[in-house]
ZAMARGU-4260 file (C-alpha; in steps of 0.2 Angstrom, whole numbers, plus 5000, padded with zeros to 4 digits):
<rodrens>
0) 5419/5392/5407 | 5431/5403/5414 | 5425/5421/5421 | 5437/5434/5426 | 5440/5439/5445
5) 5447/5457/5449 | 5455/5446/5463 | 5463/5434/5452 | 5483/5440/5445 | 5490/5425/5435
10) 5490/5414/5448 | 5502/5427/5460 | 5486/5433/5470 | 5493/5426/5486 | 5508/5433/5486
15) 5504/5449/5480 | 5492/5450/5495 | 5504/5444/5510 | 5515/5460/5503 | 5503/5472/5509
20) 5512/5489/5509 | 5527/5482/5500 | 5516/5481/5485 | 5515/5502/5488 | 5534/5502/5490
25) 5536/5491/5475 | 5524/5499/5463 | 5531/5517/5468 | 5549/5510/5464 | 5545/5502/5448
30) 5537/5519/5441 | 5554/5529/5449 | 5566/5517/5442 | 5558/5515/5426 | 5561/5531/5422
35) 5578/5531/5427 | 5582/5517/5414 | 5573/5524/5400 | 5584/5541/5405 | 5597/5531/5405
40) 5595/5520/5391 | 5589/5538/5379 | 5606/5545/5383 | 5614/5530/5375 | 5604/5530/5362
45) 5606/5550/5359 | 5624/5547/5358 | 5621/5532/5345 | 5613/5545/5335 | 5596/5538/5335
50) 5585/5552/5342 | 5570/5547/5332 | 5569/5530/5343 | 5571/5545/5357 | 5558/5554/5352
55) 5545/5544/5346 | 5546/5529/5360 | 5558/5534/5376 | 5551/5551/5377 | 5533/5546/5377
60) 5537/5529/5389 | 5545/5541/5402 | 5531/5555/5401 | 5519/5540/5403 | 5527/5532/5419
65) 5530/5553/5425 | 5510/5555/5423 | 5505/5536/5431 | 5515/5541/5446 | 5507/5558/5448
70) 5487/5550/5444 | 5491/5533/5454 | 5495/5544/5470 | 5477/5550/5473 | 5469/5531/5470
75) 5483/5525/5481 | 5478/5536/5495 | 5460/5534/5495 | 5462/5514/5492 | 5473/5514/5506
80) 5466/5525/5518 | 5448/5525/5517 | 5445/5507/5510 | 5459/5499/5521 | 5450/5480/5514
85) 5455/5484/5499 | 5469/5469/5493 | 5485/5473/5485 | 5477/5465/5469 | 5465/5478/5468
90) 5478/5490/5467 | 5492/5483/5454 | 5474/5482/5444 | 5472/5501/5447 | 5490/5505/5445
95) 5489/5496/5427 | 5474/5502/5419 | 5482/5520/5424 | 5497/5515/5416 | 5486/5510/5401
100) 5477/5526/5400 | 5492/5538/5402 | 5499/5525/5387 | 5485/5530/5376 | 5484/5547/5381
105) 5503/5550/5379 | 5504/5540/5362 | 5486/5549/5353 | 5492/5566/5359 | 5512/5567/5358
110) 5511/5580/5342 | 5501/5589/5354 | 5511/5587/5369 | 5529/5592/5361 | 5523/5609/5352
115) 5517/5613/5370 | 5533/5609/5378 | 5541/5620/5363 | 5531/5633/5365 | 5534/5634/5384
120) 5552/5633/5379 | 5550/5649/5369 | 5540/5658/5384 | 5553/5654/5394 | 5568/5660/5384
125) 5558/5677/5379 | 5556/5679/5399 | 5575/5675/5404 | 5579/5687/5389 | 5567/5700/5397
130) 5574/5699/5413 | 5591/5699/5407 | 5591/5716/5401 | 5584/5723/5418
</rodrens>
């Protein structure tokens, strides 16, 4: 019977943990260039005319991987600082069940999320109008 192992990734363990702060450099960069595809990829598909695939899926994705880099700095900090034995597994484990969470979060709460973004549009135009007049 098999038993899972937080030390254990798919058979890449060893590699992952030679890396040592290139999996820091990696993780970081797959969060930042992720969201530069999806903005690249929503623009294309805005001009296509498709802004329901844009709002319901490429929106979501780049506020999730926006949110997972925000929440995975503190982790990251504490695992690398004060538990220095932690391994590089440990922390693509962290990194992904925050990217799972923020997933979950952003998908059960994207109604939510987008009347607040629209309402803090409103507030902003009302004050830039206020201001305008002064």
């Amino acid at each position: 019977m098999m038993e899972f192992n937080f030390s254990t990734f798919f058979g890449y363990e060893n590699d992952i943990n030679k890396l040592k702060d290139l999996v820091l450099i990696y993780g970081f960069a797959t969060v930042i260039f992720g969201i530069l595809g999806l903005i690249f990829i929503g623009v294309i598909i805005r001009k296509l005319g498709f802004n329901v695939i844009n709002s319901y899926f490429i929106s979501p994705l780049m506020l999730c991987l926006g949110l997972t880099f925000v929440v995975s700095i503190l982790p990251t900090i504490i695992f690398y600082a004060v538990a220095s034995d932690v391994s590089g597994v440990k922390i693509v484990y962290s990194w992904l069940t925050i990217f799972t969470g923020m997933l979950f979060f952003t998908m059960l709460n994207l109604n939510t999320i987008k009347k607040f973004v629209k309402e803090f549009e409103k507030l902003i135009g009302q004050e830039e109008f206020r201001n305008r007049n002064k």
